[in-house]
KOLSELUM-266262 format. One record per atom (N, C-alpha, C): y, x, z; residue number from 1. Coordinates in nm, 3 decimals, m for minus. Each point is the difference from the previous one (the first is absolute). Layout:
<atoms>
> Y, X, Z, NUM
...
</atoms>
This chain:
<atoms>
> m1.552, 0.226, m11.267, 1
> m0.025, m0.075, 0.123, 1
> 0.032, m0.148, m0.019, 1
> 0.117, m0.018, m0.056, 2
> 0.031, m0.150, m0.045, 2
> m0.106, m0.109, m0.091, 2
> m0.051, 0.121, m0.059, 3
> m0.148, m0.099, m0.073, 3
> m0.102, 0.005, 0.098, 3
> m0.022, 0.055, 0.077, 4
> m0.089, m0.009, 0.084, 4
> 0.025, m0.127, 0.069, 4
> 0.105, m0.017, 0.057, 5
> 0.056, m0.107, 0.076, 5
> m0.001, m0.099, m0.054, 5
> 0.045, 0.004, m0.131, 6
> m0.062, m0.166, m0.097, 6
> m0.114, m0.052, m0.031, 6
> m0.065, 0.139, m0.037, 7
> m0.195, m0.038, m0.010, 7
> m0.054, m0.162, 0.087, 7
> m0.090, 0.037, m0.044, 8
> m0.077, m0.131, 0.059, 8
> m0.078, 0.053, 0.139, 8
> m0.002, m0.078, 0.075, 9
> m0.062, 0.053, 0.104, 9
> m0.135, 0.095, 0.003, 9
> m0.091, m0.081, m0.085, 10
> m0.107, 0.103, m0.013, 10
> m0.005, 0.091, m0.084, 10
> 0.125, 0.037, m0.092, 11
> 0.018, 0.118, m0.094, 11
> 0.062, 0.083, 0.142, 11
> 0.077, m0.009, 0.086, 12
> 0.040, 0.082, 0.098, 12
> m0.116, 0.049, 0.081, 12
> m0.040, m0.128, 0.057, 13
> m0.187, 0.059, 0.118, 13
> m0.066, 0.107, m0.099, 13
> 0.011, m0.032, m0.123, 14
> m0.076, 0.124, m0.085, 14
> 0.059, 0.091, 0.003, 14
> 0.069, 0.041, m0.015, 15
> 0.146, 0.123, m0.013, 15
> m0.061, 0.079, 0.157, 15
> 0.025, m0.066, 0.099, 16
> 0.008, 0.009, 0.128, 16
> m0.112, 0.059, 0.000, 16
> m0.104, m0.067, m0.071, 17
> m0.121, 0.033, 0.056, 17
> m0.039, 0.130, m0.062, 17
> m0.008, 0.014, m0.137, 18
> m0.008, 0.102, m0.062, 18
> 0.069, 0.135, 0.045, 18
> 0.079, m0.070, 0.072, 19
> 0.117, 0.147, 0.052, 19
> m0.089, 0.051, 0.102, 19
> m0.044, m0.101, 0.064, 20
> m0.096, 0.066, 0.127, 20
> m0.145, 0.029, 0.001, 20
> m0.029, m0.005, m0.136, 21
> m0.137, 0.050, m0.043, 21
> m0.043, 0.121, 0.048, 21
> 0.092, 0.108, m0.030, 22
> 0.013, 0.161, 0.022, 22
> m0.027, 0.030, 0.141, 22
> 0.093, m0.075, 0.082, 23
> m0.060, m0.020, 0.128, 23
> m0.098, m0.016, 0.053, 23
> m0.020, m0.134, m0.068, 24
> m0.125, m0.034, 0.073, 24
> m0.107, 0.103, m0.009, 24
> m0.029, 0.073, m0.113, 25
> m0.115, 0.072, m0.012, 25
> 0.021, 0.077, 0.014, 25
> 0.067, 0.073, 0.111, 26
> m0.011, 0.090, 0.046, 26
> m0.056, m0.019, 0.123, 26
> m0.042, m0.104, 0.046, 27
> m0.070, m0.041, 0.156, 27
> m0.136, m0.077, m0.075, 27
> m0.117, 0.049, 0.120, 28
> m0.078, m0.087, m0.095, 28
> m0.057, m0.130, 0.129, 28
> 0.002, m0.102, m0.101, 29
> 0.008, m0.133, 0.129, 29
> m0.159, m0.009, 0.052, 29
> m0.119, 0.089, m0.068, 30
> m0.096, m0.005, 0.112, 30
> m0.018, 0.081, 0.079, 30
> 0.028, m0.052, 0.140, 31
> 0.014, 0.136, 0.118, 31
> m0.080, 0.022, 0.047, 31
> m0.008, 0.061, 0.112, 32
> m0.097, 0.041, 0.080, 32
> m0.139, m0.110, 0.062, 32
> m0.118, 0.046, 0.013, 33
> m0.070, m0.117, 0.044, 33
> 0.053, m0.078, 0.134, 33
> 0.017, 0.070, 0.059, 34
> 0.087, m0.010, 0.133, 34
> 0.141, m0.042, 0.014, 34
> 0.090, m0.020, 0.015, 35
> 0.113, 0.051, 0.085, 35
> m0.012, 0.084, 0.104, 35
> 0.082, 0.070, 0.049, 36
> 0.030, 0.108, 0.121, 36
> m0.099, 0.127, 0.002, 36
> m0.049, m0.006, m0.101, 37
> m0.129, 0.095, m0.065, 37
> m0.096, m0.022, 0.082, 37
> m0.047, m0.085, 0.021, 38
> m0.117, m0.026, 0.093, 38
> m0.146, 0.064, m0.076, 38
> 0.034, 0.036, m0.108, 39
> m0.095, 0.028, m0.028, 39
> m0.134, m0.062, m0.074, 39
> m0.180, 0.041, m0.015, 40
> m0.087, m0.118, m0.037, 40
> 0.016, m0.092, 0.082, 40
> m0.057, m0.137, m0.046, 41
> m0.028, m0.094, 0.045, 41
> m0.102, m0.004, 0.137, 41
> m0.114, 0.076, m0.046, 42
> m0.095, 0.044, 0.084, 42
> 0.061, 0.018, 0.153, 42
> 0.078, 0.164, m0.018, 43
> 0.088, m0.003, 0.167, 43
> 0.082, m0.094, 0.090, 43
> m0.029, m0.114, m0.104, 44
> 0.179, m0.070, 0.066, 44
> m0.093, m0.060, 0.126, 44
> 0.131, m0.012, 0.098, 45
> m0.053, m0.066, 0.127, 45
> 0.093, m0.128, 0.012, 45
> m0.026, m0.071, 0.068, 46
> 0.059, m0.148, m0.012, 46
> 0.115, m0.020, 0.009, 46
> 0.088, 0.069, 0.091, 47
> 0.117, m0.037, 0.005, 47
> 0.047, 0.090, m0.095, 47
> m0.058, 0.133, m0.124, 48
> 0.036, 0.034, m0.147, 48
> 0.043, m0.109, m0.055, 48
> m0.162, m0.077, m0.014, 49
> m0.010, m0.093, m0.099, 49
> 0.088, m0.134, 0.042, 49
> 0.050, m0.077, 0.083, 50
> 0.104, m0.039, 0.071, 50
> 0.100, m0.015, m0.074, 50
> 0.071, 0.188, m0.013, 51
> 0.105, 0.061, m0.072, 51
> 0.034, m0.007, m0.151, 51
> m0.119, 0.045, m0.050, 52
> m0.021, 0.004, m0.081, 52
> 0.047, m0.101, m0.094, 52
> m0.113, m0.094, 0.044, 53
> 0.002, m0.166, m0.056, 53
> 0.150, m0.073, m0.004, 53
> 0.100, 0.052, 0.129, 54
> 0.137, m0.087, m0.030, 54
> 0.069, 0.088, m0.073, 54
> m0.032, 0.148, m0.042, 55
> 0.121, 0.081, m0.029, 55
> m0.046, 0.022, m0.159, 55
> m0.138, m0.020, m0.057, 56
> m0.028, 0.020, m0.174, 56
> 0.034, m0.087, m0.045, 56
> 0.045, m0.149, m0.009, 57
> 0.028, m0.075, m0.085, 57
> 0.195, 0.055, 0.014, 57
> 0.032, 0.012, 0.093, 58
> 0.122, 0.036, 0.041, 58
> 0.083, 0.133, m0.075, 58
> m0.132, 0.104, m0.014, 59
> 0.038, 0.122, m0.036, 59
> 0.007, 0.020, m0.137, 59
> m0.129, m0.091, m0.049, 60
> m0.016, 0.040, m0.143, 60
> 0.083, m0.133, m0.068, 60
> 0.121, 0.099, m0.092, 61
> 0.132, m0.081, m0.083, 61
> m0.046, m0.095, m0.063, 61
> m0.123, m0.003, m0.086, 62
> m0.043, m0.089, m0.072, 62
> m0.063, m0.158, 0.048, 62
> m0.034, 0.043, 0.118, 63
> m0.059, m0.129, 0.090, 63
> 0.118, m0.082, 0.102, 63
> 0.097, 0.071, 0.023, 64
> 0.111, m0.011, 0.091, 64
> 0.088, m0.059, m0.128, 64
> 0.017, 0.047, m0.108, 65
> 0.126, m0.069, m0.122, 65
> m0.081, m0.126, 0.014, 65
> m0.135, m0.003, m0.026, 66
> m0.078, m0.163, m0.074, 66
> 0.027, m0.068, 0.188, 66
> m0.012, 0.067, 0.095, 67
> 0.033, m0.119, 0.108, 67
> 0.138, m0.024, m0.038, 67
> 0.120, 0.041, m0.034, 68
> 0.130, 0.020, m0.005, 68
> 0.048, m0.102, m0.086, 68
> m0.105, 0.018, m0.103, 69
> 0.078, m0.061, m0.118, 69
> m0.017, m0.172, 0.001, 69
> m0.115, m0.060, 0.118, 70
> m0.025, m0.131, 0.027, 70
> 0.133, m0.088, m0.038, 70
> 0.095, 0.057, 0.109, 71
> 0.128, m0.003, m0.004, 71
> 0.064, m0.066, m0.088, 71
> m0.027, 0.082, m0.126, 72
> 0.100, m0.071, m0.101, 72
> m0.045, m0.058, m0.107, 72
> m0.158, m0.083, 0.042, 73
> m0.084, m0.061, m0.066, 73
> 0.089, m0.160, 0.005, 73
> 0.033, m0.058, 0.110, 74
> 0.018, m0.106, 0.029, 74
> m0.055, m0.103, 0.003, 74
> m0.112, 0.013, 0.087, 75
> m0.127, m0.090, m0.001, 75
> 0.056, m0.118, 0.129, 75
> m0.056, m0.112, m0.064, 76
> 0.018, m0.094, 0.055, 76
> m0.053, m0.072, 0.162, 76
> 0.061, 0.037, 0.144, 77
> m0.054, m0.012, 0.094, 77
> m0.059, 0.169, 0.000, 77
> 0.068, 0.081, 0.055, 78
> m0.047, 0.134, m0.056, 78
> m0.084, 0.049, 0.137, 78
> 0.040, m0.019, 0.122, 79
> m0.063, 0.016, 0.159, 79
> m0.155, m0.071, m0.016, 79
> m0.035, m0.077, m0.096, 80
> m0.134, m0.068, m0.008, 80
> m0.113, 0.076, m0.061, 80
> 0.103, 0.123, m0.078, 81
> m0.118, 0.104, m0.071, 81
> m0.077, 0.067, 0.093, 81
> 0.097, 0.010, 0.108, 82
> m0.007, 0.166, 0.065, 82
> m0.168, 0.012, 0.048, 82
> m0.060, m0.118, 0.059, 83
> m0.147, 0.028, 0.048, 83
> m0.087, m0.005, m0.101, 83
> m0.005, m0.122, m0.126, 84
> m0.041, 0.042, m0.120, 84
> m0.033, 0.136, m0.054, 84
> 0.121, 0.068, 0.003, 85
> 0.046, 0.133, m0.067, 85
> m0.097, 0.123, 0.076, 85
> 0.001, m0.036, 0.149, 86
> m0.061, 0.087, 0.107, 86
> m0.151, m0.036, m0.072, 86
> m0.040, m0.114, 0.027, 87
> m0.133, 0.009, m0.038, 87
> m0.016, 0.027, m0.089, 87
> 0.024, m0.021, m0.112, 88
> m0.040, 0.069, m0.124, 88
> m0.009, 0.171, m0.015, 88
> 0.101, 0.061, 0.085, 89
> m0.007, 0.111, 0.003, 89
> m0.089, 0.091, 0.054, 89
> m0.034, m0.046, 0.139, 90
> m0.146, m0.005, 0.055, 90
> m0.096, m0.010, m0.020, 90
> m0.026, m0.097, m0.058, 91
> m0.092, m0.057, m0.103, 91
> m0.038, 0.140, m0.105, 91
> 0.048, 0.037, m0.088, 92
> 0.062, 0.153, m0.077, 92
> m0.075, 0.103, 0.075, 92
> 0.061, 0.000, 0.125, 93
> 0.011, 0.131, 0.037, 93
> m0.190, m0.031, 0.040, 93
> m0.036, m0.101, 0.093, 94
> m0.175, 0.017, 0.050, 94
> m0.095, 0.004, m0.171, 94
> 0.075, m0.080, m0.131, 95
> m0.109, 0.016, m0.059, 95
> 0.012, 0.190, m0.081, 95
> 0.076, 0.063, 0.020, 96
> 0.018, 0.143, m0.020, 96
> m0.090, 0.075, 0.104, 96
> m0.030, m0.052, 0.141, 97
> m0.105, 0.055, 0.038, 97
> m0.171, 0.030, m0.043, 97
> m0.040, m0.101, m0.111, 98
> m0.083, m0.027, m0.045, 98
> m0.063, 0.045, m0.121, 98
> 0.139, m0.019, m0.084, 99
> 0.039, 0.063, m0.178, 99
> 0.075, 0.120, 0.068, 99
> m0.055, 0.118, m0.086, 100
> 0.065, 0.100, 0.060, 100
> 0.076, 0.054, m0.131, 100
> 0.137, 0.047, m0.014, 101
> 0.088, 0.003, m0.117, 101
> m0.119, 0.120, m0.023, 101
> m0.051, 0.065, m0.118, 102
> 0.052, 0.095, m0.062, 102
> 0.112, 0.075, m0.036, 102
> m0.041, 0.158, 0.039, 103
> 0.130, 0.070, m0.036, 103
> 0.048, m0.029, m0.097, 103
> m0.088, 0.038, m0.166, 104
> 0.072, m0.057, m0.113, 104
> 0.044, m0.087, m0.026, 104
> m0.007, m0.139, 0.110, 105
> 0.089, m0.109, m0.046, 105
> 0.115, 0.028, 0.051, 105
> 0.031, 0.075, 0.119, 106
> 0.065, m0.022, 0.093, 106
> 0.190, 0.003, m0.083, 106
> 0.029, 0.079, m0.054, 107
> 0.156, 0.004, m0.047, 107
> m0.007, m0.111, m0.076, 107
> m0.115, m0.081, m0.085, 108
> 0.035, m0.116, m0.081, 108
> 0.043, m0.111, 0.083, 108
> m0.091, m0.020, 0.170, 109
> 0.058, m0.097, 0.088, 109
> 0.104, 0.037, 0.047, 109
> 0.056, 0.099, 0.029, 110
> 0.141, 0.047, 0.046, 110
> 0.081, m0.051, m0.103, 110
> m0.051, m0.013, m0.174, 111
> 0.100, m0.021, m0.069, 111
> 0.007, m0.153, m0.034, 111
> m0.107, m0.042, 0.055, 112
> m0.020, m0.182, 0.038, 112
> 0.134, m0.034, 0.051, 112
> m0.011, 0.098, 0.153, 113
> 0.061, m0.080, 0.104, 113
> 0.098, m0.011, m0.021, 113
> 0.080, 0.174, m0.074, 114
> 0.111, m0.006, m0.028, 114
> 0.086, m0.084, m0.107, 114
> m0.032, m0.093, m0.099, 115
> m0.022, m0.085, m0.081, 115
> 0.046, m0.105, 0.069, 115
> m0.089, m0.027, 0.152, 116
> 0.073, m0.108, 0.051, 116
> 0.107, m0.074, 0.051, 116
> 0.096, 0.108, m0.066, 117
> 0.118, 0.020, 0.054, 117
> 0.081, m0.052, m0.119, 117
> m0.090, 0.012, m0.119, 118
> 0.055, m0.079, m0.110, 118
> m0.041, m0.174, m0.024, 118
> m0.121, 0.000, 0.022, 119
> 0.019, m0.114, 0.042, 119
> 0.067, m0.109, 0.083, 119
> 0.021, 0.040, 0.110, 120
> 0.117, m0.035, 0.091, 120
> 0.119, m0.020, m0.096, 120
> 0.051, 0.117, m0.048, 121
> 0.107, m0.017, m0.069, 121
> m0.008, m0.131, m0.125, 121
> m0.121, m0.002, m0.040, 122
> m0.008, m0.158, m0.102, 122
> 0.018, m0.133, 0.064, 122
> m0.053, m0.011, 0.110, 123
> 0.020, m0.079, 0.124, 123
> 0.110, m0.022, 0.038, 123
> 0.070, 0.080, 0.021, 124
> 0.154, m0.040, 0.043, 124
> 0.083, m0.030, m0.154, 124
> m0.043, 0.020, m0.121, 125
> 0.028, m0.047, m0.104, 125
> m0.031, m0.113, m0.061, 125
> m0.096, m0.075, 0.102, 126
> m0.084, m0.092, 0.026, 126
> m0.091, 0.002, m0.184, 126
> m0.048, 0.112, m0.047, 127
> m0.075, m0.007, m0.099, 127
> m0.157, m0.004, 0.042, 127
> m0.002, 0.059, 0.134, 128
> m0.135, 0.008, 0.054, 128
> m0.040, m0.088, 0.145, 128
> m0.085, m0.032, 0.052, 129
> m0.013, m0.155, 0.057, 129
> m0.021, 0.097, 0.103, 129
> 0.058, m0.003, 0.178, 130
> m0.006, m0.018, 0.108, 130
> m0.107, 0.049, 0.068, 130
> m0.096, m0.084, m0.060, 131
> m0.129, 0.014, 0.067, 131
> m0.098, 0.131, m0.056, 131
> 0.062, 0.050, m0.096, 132
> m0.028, 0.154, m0.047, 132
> m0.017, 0.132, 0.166, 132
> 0.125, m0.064, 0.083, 133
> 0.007, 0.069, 0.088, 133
> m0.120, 0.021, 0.134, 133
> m0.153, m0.099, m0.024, 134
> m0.060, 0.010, 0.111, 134
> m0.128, 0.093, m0.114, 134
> 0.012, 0.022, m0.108, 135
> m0.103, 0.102, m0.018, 135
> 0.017, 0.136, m0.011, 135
> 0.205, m0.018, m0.041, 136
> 0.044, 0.120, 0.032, 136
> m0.019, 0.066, 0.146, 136
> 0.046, m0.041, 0.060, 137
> m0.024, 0.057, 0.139, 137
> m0.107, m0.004, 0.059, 137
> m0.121, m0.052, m0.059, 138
> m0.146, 0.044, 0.002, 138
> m0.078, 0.138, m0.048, 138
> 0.070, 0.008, m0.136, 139
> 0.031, 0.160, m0.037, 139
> 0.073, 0.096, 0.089, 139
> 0.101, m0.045, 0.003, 140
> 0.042, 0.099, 0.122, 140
> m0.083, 0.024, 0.145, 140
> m0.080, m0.097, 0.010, 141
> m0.046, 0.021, 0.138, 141
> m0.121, 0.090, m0.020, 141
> m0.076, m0.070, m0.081, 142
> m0.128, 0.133, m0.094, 142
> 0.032, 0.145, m0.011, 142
> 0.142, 0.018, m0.005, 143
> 0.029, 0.134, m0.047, 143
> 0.028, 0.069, 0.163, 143
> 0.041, m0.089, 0.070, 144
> 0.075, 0.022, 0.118, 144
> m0.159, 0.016, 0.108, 144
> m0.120, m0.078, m0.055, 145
> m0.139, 0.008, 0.103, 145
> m0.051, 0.082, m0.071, 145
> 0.058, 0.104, m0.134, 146
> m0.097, 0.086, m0.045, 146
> 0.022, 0.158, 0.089, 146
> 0.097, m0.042, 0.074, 147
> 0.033, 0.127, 0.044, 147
> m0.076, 0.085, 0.142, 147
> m0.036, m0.141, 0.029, 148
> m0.103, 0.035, 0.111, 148
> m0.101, m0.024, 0.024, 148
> m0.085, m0.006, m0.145, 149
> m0.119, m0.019, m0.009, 149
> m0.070, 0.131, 0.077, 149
> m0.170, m0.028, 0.109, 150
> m0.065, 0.074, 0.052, 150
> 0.038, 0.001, 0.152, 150
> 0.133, m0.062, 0.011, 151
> 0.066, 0.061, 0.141, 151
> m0.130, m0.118, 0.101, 151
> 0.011, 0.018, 0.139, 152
> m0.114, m0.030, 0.086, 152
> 0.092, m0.132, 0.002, 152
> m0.061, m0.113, 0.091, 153
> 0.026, m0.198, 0.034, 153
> 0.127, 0.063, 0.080, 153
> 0.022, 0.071, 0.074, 154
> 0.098, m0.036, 0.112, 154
> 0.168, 0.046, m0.113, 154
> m0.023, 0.108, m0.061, 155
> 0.101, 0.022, m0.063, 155
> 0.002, m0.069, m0.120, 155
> m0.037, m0.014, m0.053, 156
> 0.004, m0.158, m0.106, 156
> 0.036, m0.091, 0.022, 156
> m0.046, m0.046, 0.094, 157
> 0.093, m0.123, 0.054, 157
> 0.110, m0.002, 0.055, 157
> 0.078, 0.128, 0.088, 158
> 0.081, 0.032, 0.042, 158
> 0.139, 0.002, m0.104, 158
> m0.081, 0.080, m0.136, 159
> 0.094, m0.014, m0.147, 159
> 0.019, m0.088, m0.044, 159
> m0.129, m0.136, 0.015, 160
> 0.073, m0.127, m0.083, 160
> 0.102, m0.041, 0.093, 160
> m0.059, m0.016, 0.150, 161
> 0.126, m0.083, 0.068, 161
> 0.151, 0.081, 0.000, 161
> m0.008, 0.132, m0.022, 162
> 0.125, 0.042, m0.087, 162
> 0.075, m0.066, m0.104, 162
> m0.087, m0.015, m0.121, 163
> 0.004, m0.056, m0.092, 163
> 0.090, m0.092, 0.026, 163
> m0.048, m0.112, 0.099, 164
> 0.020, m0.131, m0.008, 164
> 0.151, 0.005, 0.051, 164
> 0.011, 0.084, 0.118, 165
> 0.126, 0.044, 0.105, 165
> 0.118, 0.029, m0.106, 165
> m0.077, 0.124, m0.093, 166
> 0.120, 0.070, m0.053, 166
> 0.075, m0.126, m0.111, 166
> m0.080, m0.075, m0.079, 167
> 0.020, m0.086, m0.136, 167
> 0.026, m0.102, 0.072, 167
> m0.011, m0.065, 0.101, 168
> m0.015, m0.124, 0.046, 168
> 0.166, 0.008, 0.023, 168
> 0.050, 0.110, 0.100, 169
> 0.116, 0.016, 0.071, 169
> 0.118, 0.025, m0.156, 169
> m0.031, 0.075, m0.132, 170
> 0.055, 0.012, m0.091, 170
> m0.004, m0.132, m0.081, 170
> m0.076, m0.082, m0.036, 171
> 0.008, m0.149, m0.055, 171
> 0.135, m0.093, 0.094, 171
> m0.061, 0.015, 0.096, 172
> 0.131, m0.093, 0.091, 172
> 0.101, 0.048, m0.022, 172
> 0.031, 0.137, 0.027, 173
> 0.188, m0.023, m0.062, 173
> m0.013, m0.015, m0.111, 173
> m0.050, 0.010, m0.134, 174
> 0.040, 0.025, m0.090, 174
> m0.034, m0.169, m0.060, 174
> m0.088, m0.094, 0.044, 175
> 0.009, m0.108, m0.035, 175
> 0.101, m0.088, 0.055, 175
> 0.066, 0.026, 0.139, 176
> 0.087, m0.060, 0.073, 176
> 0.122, 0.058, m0.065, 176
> 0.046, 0.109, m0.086, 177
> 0.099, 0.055, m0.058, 177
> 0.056, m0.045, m0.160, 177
> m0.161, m0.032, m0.046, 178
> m0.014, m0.077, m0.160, 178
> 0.159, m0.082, 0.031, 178
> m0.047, m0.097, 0.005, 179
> 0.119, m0.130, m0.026, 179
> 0.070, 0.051, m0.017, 179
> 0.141, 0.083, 0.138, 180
> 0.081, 0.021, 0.014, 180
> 0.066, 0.103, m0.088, 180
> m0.112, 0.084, m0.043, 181
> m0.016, 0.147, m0.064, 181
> 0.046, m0.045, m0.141, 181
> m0.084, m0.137, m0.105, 182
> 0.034, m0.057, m0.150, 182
> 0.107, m0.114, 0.042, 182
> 0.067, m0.026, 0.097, 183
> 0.141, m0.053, 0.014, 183
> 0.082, 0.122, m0.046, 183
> m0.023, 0.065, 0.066, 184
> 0.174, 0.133, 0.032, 184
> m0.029, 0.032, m0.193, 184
> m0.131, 0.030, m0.042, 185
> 0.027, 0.085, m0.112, 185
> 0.013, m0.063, m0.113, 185
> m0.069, m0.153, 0.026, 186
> 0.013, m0.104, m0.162, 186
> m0.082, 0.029, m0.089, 186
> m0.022, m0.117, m0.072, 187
> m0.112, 0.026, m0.136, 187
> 0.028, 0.163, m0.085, 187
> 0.129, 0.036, m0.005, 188
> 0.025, 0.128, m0.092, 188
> m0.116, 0.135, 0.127, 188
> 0.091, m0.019, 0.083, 189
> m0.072, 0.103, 0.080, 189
> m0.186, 0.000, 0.006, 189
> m0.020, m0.114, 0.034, 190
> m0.127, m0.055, m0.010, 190
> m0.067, 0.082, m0.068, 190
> 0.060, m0.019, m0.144, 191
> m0.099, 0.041, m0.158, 191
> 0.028, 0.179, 0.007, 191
> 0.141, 0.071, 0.042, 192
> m0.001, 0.117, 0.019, 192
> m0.061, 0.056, 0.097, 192
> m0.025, m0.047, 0.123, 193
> m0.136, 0.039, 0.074, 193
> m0.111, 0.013, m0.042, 193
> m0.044, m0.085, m0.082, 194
> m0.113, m0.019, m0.087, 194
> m0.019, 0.117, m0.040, 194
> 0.092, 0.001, m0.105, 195
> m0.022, 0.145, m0.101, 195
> m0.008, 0.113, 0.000, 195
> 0.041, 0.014, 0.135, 196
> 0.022, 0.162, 0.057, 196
> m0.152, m0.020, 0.069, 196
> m0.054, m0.118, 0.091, 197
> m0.116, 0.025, 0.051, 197
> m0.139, 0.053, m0.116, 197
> 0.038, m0.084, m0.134, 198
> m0.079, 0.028, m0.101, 198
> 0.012, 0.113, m0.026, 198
> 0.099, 0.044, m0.014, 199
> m0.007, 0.169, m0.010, 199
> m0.015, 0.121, 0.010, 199
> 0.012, m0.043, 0.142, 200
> m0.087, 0.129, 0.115, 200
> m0.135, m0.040, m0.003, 200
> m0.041, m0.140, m0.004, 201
> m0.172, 0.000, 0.015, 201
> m0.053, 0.066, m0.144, 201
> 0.083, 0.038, m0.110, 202
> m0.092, m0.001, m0.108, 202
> 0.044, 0.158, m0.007, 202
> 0.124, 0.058, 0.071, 203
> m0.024, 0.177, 0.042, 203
> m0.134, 0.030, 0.080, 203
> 0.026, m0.090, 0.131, 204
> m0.131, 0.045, 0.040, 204
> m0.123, 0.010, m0.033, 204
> m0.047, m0.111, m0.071, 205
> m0.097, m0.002, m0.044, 205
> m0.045, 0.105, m0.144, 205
> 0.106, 0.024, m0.014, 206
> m0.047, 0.184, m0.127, 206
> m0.010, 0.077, 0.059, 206
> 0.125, 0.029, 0.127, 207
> m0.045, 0.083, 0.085, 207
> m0.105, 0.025, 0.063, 207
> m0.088, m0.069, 0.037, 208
> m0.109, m0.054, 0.027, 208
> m0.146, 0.084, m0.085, 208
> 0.038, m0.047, m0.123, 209
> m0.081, 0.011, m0.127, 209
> m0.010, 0.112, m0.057, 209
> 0.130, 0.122, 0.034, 210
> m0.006, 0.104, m0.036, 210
> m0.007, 0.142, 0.092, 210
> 0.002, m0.089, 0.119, 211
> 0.012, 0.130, 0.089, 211
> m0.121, 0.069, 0.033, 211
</atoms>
């Protein structure tokens, strides 16, 4: 335990992370098309799709860590992303109405998204540039508008303005929390957040790949 404690921070996030590999794959991070089992897309009725839209970015771990992990990016003026971030995601999610995933791609974009969680983590290592984050969460939104592809105008739209409700309301604390959040923990913590975020995104994303 005492070498553990001396390690370097990101020899520990690895340790950490690796420890929770086993875990992780035992859940698999692409869930249901739905939340609350709503079921196809087709049935949903508006105030489903409503539901839906604030509770899947929320539900599914992999999209909820990459809103999470903004946090401990430490982006500069961080409350200025948040509508950026929305649109881009939106953006994602209407051109997924159009391009329709293939099944066979489908676990390789799950293992995209989940990836993005490593990126983030380079970002807060500042090896990867900031602005990585508005195509990431364009991916995420693609994956997030693939889910209700077919559904009728009223519930579609009902899901994005979910969308917007559920991510919009999760960006604000978590960009209004940044600052205060890389004060309390310091550059060490910083880089060990990092590493553990890198770590679970690159479980998930096998998980992903093999399930």
């Amino acid at each position: 335990m005492n070498a553990l404690t001396k390690a370097s921070p990101m020899l520990r996030a690895g340790v950490i992370s690796i420890a929770g590999l086993l875990t992780l794959s035992l859940f698999n991070p692409v869930h249901a098309h739905h939340p609350f089992g709503m079921g196809d897309s087709t049935d949903l009725s508006a105030l489903q799709g409503l539901l839906s839209g604030i509770g899947h970015p929320l539900l599914g771990p992999d999209h909820l860590l990459f809103l999470l992990a903004i946090a401990f990016i430490g982006l500069q003026r961080p409350r200025a992303w948040v509508i950026p971030l929305l649109a881009a995601g939106l953006g994602g999610s209407v051109v997924s109405q159009f391009i329709p995933l293939p099944d066979a791609v489908a676990p390789w974009a799950e293992a995209l998204v989940s990836l993005s969680l490593v990126v983030e983590g380079l970002m807060a290592l500042t090896v990867a540039s900031a602005s990585w984050l508005l195509p990431l969460v364009a991916l995420h939104g693609f994956l997030l508008g693939s889910t209700i592809v077919g559904a009728e105008p009223t519930p579609l739209a009902t899901y994005f303005l979910g969308l917007l409700i559920g991510q919009g309301a999760l960006l604000l604390v978590v960009t209004s929390w940044s600052q205060s959040l890389l004060e309390r923990i310091g550059a060490q913590g910083q880089r060990l957040g990092a590493g553990i975020w890198m770590g679970i995104g690159m479980a998930f994303a096998w998980v992903a790949l093999i399930d």
